[in-house]
N, C-alpha and C positions, 0 to 999 in steps of 0.2 A: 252313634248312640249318645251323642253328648248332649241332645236335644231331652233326652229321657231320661239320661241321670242329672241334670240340671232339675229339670222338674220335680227326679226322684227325689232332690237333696230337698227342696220347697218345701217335698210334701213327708217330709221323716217323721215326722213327729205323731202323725197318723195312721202310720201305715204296721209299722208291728212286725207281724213273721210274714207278711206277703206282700214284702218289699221284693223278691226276686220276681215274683209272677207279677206285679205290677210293672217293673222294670220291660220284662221280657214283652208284655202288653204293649206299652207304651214304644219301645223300639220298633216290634212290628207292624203299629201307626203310623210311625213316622216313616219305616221302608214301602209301606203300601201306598203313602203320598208323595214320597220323593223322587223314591228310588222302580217298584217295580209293586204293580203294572200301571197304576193311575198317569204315570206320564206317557207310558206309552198308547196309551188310550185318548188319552188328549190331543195327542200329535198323529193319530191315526197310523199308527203304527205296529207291528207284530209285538206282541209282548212274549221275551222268552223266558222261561223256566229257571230261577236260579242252578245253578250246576255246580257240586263239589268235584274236584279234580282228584286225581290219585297218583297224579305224575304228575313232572317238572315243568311237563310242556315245554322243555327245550333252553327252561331258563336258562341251564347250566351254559350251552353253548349261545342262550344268547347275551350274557355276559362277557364270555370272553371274547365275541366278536367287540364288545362294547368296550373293553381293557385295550383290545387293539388297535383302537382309533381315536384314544384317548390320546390328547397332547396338554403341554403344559397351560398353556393357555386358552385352550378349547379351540371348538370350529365354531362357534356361532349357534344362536338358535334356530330348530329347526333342520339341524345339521343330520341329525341320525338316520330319519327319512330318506336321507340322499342315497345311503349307500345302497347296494344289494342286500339287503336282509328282509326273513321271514316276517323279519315286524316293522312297525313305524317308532320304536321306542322300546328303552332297555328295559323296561319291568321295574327296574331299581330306579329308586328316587337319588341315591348318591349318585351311580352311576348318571344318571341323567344330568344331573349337576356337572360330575366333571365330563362328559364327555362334550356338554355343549359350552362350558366356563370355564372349565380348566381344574388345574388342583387347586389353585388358592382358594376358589369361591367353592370348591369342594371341601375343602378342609374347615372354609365356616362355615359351610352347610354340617359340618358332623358337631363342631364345636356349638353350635345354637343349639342341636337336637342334647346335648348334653348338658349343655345348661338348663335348657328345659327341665331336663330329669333331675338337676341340682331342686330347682326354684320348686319343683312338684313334690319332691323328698322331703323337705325342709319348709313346707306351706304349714303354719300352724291351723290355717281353718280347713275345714271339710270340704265346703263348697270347691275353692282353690282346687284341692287333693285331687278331686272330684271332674273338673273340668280337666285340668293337666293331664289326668289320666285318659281320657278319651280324648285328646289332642295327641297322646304318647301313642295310643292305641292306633290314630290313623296314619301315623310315621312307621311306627312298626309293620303295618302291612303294606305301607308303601315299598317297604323295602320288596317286596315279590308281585308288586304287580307296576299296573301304568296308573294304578287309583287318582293318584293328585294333578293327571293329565287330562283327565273330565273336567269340562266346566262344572258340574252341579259336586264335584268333589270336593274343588278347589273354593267354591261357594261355602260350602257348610265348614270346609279347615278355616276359610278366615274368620266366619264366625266361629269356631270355635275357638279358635288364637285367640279371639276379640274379648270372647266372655270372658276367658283365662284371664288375660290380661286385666282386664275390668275388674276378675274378684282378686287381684293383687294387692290394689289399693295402699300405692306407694304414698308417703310423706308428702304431701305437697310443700313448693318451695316457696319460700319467702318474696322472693325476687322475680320480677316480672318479666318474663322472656325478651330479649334482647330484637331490634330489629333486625339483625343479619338472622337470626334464628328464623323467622318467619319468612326473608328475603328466602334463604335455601328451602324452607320447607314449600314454597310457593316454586320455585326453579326445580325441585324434586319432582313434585306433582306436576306441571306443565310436561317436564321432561317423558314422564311414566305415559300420559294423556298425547302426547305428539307418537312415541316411537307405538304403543297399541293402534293407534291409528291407523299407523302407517303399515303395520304387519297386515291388519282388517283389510286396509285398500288392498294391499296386495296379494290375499288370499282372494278377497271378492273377483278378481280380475280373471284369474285363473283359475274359477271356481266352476265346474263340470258340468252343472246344473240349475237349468232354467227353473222359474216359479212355477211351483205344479208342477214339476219335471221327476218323479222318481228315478235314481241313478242305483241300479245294484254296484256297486264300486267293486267287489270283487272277484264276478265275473268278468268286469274287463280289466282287471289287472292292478289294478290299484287301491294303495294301504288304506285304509280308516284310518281317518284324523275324528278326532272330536270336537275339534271346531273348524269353522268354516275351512274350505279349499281341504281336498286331501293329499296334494301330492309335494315331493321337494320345489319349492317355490325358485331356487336356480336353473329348475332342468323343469318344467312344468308339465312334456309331454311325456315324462319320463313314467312309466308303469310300476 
């Protein structure tokens, strides 16, 4: 929804008492183009039925498999997959942090999301409020599903992060970044740009299915990933 209250905030000044119904409009534009069915119609594909649930769906137990194979340091990414589980992924955005990072990069992962809630609390402008809040809102449900495991999810959080960031509009400094600054931000980027790579190559490789090839993946055995390759890329023939 951050697409529709950014706009919403644009257009405040005009809108009056049918700010919720225009809200509610604008969202389900934005899900009819992004989200469901116009992509799946583009890509020639079944478009399904949004579904509200009334049970856990098993989160409970698939949490504690995912506490149990938690270590200090993590397994790696792409680790989860490996195991025997109902799923390819723990539902939970922390959990998924530590179980494939560890606790340290778990414990900045809770400590970012709390800062966030600091800087969104404490934003004097609307817009700010505004964004933060719909950046908070897709953290929030990450925590029960595999949301920010979608490409097209992990698409709209960065922009969302982006605008957030953007209507911060910190102090600029005086002082003109330094060349080691731009050496690591340059050694950051390459680094980010080599290892995506390399994970592409080697999903491509082990990837089930030819061009024009329809694969039902869970008739013969194997998880849904959301991007390319679906299965644990250590054990490839693994089900």
């Amino acid at each position: 929804m951050t697409l529709s209250n950014f706009m919403l905030e644009m257009c405040q000044p005009y809108l009056g008492r049918y700010t919720l119904l225009i809200a509610a409009f604008l969202g389900a534009c934005i899900s009819f183009v992004f989200l469901n069915p116009l992509p799946s119609y583009l890509l020639g594909i079944e478009s399904e039925a949004i579904l509200f649930r009334t049970t856990t769906s098993d989160r409970l137990a698939l949490w504690s498999q995912a506490l149990g194979i938690a270590s200090f340091w993590g397994n790696g990414g792409g680790a989860f997959v490996c195991h025997d589980f109902n799923f390819g992924r723990p539902h939970n955005s922390v959990l998924n942090v530590l179980v494939h990072w560890g606790w340290i990069s778990a414990v900045c992962y809770v400590a970012l999301c709390f800062l966030l809630l600091f800087k969104v609390a404490t934003a004097a402008s609307r817009v700010t409020k505004v964004l933060g809040a719909s950046v908070l809102t897709g953290l929030l449900y990450s925590l029960v599903s595999g949301v920010l495991d979608s490409p097209m999810s992990q698409l709209l959080a960065i922009i969302s992060l982006a605008a957030f960031w953007a209507s911060l509009k910190p102090k600029l400094s005086a002082v003109a970044p330094s060349l080691l600054s731009h050496v690591i931000a340059v050694m950051l980027a390459l680094g980010v740009i080599t290892t995506c790579s390399y994970r592409l190559y080697d999903r491509w490789v082990h990837y089930p299915q030819q061009p024009g090839e329809i694969v039902d993946v869970k008739s013969i055995g194997m998880k849904t990933q959301f991007w390319v390759g679906f299965n644990c890329l250590e054990n490839p023939d693994m089900p």
